[in-house]
C-alpha positions in Angstrom: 33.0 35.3 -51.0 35.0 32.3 -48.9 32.2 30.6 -46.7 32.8 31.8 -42.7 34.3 28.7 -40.9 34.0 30.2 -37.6 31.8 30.4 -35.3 31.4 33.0 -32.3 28.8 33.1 -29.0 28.8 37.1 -28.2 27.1 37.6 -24.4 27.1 40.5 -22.9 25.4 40.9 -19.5 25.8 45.2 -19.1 27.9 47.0 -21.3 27.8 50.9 -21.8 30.3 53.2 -23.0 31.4 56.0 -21.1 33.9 58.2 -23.3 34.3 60.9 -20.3 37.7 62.5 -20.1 40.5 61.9 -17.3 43.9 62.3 -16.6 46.7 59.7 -17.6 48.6 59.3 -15.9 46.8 60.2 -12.4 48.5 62.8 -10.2 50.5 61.5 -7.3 50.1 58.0 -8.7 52.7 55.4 -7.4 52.8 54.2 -10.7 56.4 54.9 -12.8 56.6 53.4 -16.2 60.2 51.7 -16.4 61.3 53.5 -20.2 63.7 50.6 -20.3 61.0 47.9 -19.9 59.1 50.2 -22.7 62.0 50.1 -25.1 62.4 46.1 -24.7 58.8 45.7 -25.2 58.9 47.7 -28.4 61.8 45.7 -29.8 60.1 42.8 -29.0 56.7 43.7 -30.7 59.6 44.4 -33.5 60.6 41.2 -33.4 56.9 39.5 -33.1 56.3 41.4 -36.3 59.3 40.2 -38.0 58.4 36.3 -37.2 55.2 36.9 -38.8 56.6 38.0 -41.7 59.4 35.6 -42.0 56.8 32.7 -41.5 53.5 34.0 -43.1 54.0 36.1 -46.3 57.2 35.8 -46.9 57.3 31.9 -47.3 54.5 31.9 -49.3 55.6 34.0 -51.7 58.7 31.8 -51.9 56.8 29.3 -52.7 55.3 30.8 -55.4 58.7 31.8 -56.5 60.2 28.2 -56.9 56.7 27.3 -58.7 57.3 30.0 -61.6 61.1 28.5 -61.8 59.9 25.3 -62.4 57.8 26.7 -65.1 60.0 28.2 -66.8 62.4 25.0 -66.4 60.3 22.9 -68.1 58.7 22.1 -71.5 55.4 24.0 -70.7 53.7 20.5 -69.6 51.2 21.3 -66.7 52.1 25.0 -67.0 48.4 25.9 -66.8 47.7 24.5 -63.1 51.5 25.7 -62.0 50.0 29.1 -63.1 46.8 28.5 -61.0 48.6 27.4 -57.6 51.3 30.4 -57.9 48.1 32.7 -58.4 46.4 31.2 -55.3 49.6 31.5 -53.4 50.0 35.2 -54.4 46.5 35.8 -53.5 47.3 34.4 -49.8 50.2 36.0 -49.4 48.5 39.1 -50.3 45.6 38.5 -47.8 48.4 37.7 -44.8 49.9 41.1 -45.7 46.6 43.2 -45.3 45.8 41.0 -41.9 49.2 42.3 -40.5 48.7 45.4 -41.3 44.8 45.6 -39.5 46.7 44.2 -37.0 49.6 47.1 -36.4 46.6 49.7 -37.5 44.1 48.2 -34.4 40.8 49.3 -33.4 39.8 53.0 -33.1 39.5 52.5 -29.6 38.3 56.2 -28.8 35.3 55.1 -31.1 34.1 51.9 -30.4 35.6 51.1 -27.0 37.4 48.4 -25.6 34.5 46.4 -25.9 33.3 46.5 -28.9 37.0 46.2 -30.5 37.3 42.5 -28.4 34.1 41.8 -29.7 34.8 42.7 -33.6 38.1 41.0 -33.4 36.6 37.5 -32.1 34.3 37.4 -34.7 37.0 37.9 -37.1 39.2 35.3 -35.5 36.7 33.2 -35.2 35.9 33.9 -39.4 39.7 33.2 -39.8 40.6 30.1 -38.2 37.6 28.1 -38.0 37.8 27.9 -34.0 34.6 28.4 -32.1 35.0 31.7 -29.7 32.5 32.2 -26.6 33.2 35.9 -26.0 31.5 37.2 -22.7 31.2 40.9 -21.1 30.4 41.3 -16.9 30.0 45.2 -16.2 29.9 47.9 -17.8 32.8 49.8 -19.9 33.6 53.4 -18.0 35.8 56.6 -18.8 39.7 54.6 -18.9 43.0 55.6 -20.5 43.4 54.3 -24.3 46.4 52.9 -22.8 44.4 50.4 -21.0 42.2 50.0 -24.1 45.5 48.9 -26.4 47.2 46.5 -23.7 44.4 44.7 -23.3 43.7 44.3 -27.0 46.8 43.5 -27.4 46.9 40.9 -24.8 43.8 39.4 -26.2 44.8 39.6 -29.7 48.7 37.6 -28.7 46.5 34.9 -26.9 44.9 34.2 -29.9 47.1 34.3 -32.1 49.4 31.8 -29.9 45.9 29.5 -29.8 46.0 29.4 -33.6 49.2 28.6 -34.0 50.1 26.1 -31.4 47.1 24.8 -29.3 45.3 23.1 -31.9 42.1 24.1 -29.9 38.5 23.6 -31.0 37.5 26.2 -28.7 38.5 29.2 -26.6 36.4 31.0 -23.9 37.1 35.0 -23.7 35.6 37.2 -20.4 35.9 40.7 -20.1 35.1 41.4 -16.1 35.0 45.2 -15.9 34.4 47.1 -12.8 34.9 51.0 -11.1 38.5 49.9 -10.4 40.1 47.6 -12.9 39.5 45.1 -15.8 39.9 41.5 -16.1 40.1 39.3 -19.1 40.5 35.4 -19.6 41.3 33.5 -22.4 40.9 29.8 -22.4 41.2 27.6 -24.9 40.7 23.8 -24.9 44.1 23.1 -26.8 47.1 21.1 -26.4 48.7 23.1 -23.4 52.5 23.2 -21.9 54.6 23.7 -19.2 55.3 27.6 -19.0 58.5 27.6 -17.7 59.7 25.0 -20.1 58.2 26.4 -23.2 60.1 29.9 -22.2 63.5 27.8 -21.8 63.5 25.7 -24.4 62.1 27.5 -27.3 63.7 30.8 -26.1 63.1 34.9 -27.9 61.6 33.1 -31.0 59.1 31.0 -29.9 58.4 33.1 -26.3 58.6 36.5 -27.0 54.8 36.9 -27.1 54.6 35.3 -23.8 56.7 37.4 -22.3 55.4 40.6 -24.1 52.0 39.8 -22.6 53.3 39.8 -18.9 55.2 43.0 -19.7 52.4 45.1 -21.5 50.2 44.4 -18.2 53.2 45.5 -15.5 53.8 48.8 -17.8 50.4 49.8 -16.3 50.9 48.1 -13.1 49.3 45.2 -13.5 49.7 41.7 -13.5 49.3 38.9 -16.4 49.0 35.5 -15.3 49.5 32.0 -18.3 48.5 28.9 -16.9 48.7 25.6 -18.9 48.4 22.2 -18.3 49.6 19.9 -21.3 46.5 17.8 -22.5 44.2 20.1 -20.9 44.6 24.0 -22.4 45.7 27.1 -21.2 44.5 30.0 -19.6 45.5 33.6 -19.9 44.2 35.9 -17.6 45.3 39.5 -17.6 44.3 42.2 -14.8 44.6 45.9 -15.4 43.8 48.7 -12.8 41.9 51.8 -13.5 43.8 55.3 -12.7 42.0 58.0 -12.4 43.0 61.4 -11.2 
């Protein structure tokens, strides 16, 4: 088994699970999911999942591809360890395949709770990418919509990935506020940082659409998602959620 290179602080001042029933969405609520917005947040998690695959997977296995070419090129010198590297690319590839499928699978939120599925996938990010997580819980978890459970994941699990892959952080800091009336999460990370609005005009859909997917998932369920980042100095992610009830 491949030694854990993360490591991950778990605090949790008062968490309980409260898997009581109610009504989404509330009666009389104000709130009106735009199908519109929903569509182009779908094709953008489409497109999200198609960048992974085009940059994970799918060029690893290329590799691997041109490696057995030049095999079969040659005169059979260093054949042996050409053999060994196209095995251990296959074997990567094949582990980036089963981590995006956990990924489109998530948490069975109705089972473990919003909590517990933040909590399971920092350690595993933390396992992954050798960046130290300090993952924090204030409140206590009540009766909300599964809704509410996946965009926050969500949220959470797109910060993360975008601290992997671009921040170049040593550390990032994730609180869960939760209260009778909404939820709160940050994510901070120590990394590199950038300007938002340049970042979203410059590197445009490809680089951005996880950005932008984050503010959306948030406003879907009328609430607000905030990135804050300061080249040099991190970036902050903090996402607010309300609690409907009927």
């Amino acid at each position: 088994m491949a030694p854990v290179r993360g490591w991950v602080n778990l605090h949790n001042s008062d968490q309980s699970h409260n898997e009581s029933s109610h009504r989404w969405p509330p009666t009389g609520s104000a709130l009106v999911v735009d199908a519109s917005t929903a569509l182009e947040l779908q094709e953008r998690e489409r497109l999200r999942i198609g960048f992974d695959l085009h940059d994970g997977p799918t060029q690893t296995i290329a590799s691997a591809l041109l490696l057995l070419r030049m095999v079969r090129e040659s005169d059979g010198d260093g054949a042996d360890g050409t053999l060994i590297e196209v095995e251990r690319l296959l074997a990567a590839a094949l582990d980036e395949m089963y981590v995006l499928i956990d990924d489109l699978h998530g948490r069975p939120f109705e089972v473990e709770g919003m909590v517990d599925s933040l909590r399971v996938h920092s350690l595993t990010f933390a396992a992954g990418s050798g960046i130290r997580v300090n993952f924090t819980v204030d409140g206590v978890e009540t009766a909300m919509s599964r809704s509410l459970r996946i965009a926050m994941f969500r949220i959470v699990q797109e910060a993360l990935s975008n601290v992997k892959r671009h921040s170049g952080a040593s550390r990032v800091d994730i609180r869960l506020e939760l209260s009778e009336d909404v939820v709160r999460c940050i994510v901070a990370d120590n990394g590199c940082g950038f300007f938002v609005g340049d970042e979203i005009a410059v590197r445009g859909q490809r680089e951005c659409c996880g950005l932008t997917g984050m503010r959306e998932r948030a406003q879907l369920l009328d609430g607000a998602c905030d990135i804050d980042s300061t080249p040099g100095v991190g970036t902050t992610v903090t996402a607010r959620i309300p609690i409907w009830r009927g």
